[in-house]
N, C-alpha and C positions, 0 to 999 in steps of 0.2 A: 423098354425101360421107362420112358416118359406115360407111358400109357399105365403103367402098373403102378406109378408114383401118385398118378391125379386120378387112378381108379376108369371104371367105367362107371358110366351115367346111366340111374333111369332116368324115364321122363318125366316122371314127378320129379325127381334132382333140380334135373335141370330148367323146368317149367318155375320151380319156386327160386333157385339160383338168379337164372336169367332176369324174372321176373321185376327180384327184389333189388337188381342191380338195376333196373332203368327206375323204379318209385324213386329209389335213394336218391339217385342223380336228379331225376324230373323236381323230386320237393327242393333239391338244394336249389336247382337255377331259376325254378320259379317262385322261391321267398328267399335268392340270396343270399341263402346258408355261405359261411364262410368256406374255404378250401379244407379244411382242417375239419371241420364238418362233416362235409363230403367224403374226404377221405377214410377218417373214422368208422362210418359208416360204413364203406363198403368192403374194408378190411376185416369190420367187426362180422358180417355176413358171411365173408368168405371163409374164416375159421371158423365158425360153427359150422356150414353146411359141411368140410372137409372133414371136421369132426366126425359130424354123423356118416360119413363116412367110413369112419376109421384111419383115415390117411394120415399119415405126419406131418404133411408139407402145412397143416390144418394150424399147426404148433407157430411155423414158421410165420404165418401170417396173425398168431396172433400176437407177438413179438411186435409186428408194425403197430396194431391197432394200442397196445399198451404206451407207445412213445406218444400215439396221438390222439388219444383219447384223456390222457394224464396232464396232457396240455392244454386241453379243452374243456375238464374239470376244473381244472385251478381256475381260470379265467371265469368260472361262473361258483365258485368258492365250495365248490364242491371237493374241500383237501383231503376228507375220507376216501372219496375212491381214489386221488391222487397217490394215498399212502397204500393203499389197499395194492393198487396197481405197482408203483414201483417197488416197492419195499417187501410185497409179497408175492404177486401174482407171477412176475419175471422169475422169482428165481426157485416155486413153486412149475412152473412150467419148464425150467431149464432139468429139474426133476424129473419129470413126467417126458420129455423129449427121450432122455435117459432109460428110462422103465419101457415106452411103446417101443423105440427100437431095439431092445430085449425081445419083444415079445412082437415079433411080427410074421406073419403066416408067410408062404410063397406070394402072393399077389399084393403083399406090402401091403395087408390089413392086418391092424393091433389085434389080437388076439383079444377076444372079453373075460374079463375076470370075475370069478364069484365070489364073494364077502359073504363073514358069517354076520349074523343079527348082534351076538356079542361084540365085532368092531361097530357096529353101526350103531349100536347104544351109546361104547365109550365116545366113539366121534362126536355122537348130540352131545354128550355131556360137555365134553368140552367146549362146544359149540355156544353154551347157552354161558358158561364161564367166561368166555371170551367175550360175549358184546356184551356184560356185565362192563369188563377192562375198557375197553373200545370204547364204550357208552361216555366215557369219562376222561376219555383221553380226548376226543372228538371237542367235547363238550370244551374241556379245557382251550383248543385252538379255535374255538368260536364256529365250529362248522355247519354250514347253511342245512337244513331238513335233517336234524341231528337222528331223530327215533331209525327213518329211510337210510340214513348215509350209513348207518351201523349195521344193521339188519344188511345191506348191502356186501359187507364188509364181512360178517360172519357166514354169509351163502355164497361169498367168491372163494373162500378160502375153502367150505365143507364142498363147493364143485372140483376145483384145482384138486383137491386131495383125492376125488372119487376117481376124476380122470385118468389120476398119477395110478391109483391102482385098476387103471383100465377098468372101472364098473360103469355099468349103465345110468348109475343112482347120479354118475356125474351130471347128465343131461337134466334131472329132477329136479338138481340143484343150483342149477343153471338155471332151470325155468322161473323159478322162484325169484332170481337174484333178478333176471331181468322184466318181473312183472313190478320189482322193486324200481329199479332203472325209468321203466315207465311213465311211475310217480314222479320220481326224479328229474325228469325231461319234459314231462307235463308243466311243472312249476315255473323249470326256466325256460321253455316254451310261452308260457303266457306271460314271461317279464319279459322278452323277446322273440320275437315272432321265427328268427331264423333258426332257433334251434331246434324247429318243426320236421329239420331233416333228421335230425339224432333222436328225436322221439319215434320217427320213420320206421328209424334204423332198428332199435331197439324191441318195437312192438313183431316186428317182420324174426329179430330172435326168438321172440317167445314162441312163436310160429315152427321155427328155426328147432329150439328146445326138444319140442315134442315130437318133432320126427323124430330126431337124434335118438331120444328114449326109444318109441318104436323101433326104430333102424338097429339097433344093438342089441334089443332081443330077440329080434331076428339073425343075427349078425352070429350070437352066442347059441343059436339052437343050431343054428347050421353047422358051426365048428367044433359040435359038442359031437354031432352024429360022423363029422368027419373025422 
């Protein structure tokens, strides 16, 4: 049971897994990232690599990284992704927890979903409607890298949805959001040098992303011919 839950590992998995858990940890202890830091980080890894997985337990942990990462935002005035994170991300993934174990094969992998072009139109649209709204709500609470903090906000939301319908497009949209994050952690990176580990974190997603993408259309061609 436990085996089926965490999957089996290649060794690409776990070469980029293992990897990315000792950088995160080495930048924290050696520029003194805070705990909260630290932690964020390797929680924020750990759900995306389970993602690309397919796994659930991928959900679970990102649950953690949303109480501490939302913490970690606010403290560097970053309240876009604060809002983005509690207000949508939680309970957009309490969704999607819902929908994968719906739809889970014998070996406790989500099954991959196919989307027509016509939802993937309507989604942009409303995509581009939204940080329109956001742009101004942002604006209004004075939020730090306003143009970033939105665009961030609009690619968390078009990923969580993509997931919730088990597509691959979720990964794409994910990549995107954290090549935004980057920026992001760049900025408060150079106003402080410890937040070097969350920049870490973040660049090692993007990384993270693109298997994910790969990994699922693999993941959908196997379980199309099965």
């Amino acid at each position: 049971m436990i085996k089926k839950i965490f999957g089996q590992w290649r060794i690409a998995e776990l070469i980029l897994y293992i990897a990315g858990l000792i950088l995160i940890s080495t930048m924290s202890i050696c520029f003194k990232a805070s705990w909260i830091s630290a932690v964020t980080g390797l929680l924020g890894l750990s759900c995306v690599i389970f993602a690309a997985k397919g796994k659930v337990i991928g959900i679970f942990f990102t649950w953690g990284m949303i109480i501490f990462y939302s913490i970690l935002s606010f403290k560097n005035k970053y309240y876009g992704e604060v809002f983005i994170n509690v207000c949508m991300m939680f309970p957009m993934t309490v969704i999607q927890l819902v929908a994968w174990l719906k739809h889970l094969g014998k070996d406790y992998v989500v099954k991959v979903n196919s989307i027509t072009k016509k939802e993937i139109i309507i989604v942009s649209i409303v995509a581009i409607i939204s940080f329109a709204v956001f742009y101004f709500v942002l604006r209004a609470i004075h939020t730090s890298q306003l143009i970033f903090s939105t665009i961030s906000i609009v690619t968390s939301v078009l990923a969580t949805y993509f997931q919730s319908r088990r597509s691959k497009y979720g990964f794409l949209s994910f990549l995107f959001n954290d090549a935004v994050l980057c920026v992001l952690w760049l900025f408060a990176t150079l106003d402080d040098i410890k937040n070097i580990a969350m920049l870490t974190a973040v660049a090692l997603y993007v990384v993270c992303d693109i298997y994910g993408f790969i990994s699922w259309g693999v993941m959908q061609k196997r379980q199309q011919k099965e």
